[in-house]
N, C-alpha and C positions, 0 to 999 in steps of 0.2 A: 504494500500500500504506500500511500505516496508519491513523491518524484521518484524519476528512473532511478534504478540502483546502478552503480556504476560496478562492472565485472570485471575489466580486463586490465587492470593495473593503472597505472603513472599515467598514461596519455588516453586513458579512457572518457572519452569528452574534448578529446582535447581541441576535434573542430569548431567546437561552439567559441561563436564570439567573435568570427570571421577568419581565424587563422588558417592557412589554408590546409587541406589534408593528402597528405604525400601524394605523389602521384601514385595510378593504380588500384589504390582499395576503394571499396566498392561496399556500400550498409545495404542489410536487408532488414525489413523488418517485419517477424511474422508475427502474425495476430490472428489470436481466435476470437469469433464472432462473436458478439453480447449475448446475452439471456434471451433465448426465443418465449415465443406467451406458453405455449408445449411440447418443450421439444421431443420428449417420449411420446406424447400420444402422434406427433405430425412433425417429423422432420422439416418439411417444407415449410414449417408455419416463419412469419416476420420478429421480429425481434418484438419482446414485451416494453410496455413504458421503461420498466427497470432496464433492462439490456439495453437504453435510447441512451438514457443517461450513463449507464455504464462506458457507453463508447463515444459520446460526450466527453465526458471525463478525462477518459483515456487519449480521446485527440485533443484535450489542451495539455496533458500532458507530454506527449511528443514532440507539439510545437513547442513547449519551453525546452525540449532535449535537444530541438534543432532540425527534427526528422523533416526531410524535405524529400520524398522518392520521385523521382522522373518517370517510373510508372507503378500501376497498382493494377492487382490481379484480385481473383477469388473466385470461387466456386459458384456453381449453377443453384445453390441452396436460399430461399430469400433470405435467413439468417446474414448470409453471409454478403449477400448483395445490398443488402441494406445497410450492414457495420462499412464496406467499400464505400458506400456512397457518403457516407458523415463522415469517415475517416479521409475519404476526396476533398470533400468540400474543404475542411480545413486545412489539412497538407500540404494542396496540392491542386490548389483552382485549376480549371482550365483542362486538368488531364482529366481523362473519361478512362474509367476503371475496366478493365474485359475479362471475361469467363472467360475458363477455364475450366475445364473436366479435370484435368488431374490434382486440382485441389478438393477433390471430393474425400468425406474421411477416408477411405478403404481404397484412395488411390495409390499406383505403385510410383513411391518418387525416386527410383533411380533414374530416369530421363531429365525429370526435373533437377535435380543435384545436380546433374551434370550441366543441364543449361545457366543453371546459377552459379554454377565455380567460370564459367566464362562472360557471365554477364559484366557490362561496362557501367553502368550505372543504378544509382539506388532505387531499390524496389522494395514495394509493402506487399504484402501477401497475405490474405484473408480467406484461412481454412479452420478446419474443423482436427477435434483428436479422433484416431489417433496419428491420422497423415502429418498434423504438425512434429509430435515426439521422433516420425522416423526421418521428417525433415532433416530435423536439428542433427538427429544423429548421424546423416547421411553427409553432413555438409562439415559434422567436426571431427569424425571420427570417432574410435573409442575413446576411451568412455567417454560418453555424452548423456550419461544417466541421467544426474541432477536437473535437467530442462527438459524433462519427458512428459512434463504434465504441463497444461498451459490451465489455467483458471477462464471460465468467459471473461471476453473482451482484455484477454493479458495481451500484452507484447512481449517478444524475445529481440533487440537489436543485434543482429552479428555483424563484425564488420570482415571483409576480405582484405588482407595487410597484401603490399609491392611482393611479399615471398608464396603469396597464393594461397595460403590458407584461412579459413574464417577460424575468427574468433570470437567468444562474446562478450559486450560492450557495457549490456547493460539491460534491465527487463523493467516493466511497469504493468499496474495493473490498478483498476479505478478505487 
């Protein structure tokens, strides 16, 4: 709860404030959906009041962290088309967020890891568990334990350092 947590040591933040961030790495930010109104009885259903403000929340939290992504994704879920859409608006005017199938939970993301250890620029990504835990795990390697469970509406920031590997930066949640 709170501001981001800062993860990844000494220069963790250390873009905020305008300084600029080495050539090369590259932040993602992935985010599970807010609070749907049911999501056991109807996956499909839209986020509840509670999950509106949850992701609320959440996106001024980001923007005080700096998250600025040049594009946003998410799954065919309205849960998660609706967190895209509030987590766009504030971010990230102007970008239009696009589905996605393999952000679905019980998507397989070896394709997706591998597009994201090549992506050039920062991306939000708005799924569901358990496709987020095997994200994370996909994109840090072992152990990647500790970040397997995402709370609604959490963030996980990784950043990819000039040596290619993601790291994590820092997590929020409303």
């Amino acid at each position: 709860m709170g501001a981001p947590v800062a993860r990844g040591g000494a220069g963790a933040g250390a873009d905020h404030g305008g300084s600029p961030r080495p050539e090369g790495t590259v932040k993602l930010y992935l985010v599970r959906h807010g609070r749907a109104v049911h999501p056991m009885l109807d996956p499909t259903e839209p986020l509840s009041e509670e999950g509106r403000r949850e992701v609320r929340t959440l996106a001024a939290r980001l923007l005080a962290a700096a998250a600025a992504p040049a594009w946003i994704a998410h799954s065919p879920r309205a849960r998660a088309v609706e967190t895209a859409r509030i987590l766009g608006e504030v971010l990230a005017p102007g970008v239009s967020p696009v589905v996605r199938e393999d952000l679905l939970p019980h998507g397989a993301p070896d394709d997706l890891v591998a597009e994201l250890a090549r992506e050039e620029r920062d991306a939000l990504l708005v799924a569901h568990m358990p496709l987020l835990g095997d994200l994370v795990r996909g994109l840090l390697g072992p152990p990647a334990k500790e970040h397997l469970f995402f709370p609604t509406a959490g963030a996980l920031c990784l950043e990819r350092t000039s040596g290619g590997a993601f790291e994590v930066r820092w997590s929020a949640q409303p």
